[in-house]
N, C-alpha and C positions, 0 to 999 in steps of 0.2 A: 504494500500500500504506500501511498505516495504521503507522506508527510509536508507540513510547510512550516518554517521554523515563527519560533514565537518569540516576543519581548518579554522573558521572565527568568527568574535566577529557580525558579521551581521546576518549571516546566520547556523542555526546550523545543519540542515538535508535536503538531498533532494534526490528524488526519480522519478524514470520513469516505467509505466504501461499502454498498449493499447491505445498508443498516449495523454498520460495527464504525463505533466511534475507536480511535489509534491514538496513544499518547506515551510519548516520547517523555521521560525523566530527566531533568541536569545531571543524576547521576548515572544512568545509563539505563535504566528498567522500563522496558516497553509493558503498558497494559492495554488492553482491549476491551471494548465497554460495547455492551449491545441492548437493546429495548429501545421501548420506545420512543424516547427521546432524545434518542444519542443524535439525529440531525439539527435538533433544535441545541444540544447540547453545544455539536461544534460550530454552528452559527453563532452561537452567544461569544464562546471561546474567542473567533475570531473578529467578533466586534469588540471586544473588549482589547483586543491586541492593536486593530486598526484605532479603535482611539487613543490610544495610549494608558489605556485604564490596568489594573494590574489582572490578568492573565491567572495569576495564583490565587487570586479573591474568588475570583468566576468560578475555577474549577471548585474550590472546597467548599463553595459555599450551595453551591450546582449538583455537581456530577459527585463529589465525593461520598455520601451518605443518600445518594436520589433511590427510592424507591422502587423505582422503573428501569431502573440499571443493573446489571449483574455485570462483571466483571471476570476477568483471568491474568495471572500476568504473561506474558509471550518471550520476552526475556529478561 
């Protein structure tokens, strides 16, 4: 999956493909997020990036504890 890198010391890439949200870690751990909000997910992700808002807010406050999400890590 294609990743596109992000403005955060948390988070460094993250990527959307046939409903599986893809996020890239500063420290190197990819996870993989699926349900059904994972597009609404990385749309947010990446408007938060393009306005300069922080990136690490979005995710933990979003996607980290989201009900609608399940998760794995992939490496």
């Amino acid at each position: 999956m294609e990743r596109q890198s992000v403005n955060s010391s948390q988070l460094k890439s993250v990527g959307h493909e046939d409903g599986v949200l893809e996020i890239e870690f500063s420290n190197g751990a990819v996870y993989q997020y699926q349900g059904s909000k994972v597009k609404d997910h990385y749309d947010g992700l990446m408007a938060a990036n393009t306005a300069g808002e922080s990136v690490g807010r979005y995710f933990n406050q979003n996607i980290r504890k989201c009900p609608h999400t399940s998760y794995g890590k992939v490496k």
